[in-house]
N, C-alpha and C positions, 0 to 999 in steps of 0.2 A: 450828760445827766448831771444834776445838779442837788446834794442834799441839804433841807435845811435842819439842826439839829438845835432843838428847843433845852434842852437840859444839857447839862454834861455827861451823863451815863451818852446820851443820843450822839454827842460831838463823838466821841470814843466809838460807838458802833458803826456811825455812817462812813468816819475814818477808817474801821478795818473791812467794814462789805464793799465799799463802792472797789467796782470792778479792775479800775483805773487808775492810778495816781494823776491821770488829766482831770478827772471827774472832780468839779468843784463839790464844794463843802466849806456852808455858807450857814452864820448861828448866832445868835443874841449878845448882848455884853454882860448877860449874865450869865453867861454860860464859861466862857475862859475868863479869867482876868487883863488886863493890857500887858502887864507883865509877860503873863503865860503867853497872849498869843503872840506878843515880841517874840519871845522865845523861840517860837514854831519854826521848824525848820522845813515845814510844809510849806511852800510855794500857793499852795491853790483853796487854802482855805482863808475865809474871810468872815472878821467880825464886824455887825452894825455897831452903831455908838451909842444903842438902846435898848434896853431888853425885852424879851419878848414874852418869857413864861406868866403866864397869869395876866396879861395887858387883852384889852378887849379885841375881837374879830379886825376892825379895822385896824389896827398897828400889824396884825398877821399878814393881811392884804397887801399894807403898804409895804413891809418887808419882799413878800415875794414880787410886786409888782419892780420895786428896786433890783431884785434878784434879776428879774426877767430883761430889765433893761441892758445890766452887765450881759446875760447870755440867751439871746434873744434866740425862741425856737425851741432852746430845750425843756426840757420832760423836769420838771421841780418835784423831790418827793420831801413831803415832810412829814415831820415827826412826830406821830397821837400821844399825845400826855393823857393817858387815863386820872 
């Protein structure tokens, strides 16, 4: 399973539910800083090099389509920004 989290509250939530520490978690670059996700001492999460909150339907697509290239077959759940 694979989460993608849109905000940062969402990086924070997807990180403590996914059931797995195999389970990627996968999120905008506006959501951690480069610094921060330097930092990370998580193996399995992954920043794109563009944000995604607020960007139109297609940049959503082309992220999970990315997504799905790295892990072909699984289940993507993302993140509803009300």
């Amino acid at each position: 399973m694979v989460f993608l989290a849109l905000t940062p509250v969402g990086l924070v939530e997807a990180l403590r539910v996914r059931g797995d520490s195999a389970d990627a978690v996968w999120c905008g670059s506006d959501v951690i800083s480069q610094a921060d996700y330097a930092a990370l001492e998580d193996v399995n999460v992954s920043r794109l090099i563009y944000p995604l909150q607020g960007e139109p339907g297609d940049v959503l697509a082309g992220a999970i389509d990315t997504i799905e290239e790295h892990h072909p077959g699984e289940t993507v759940w993302v993140e509803r920004c009300a």
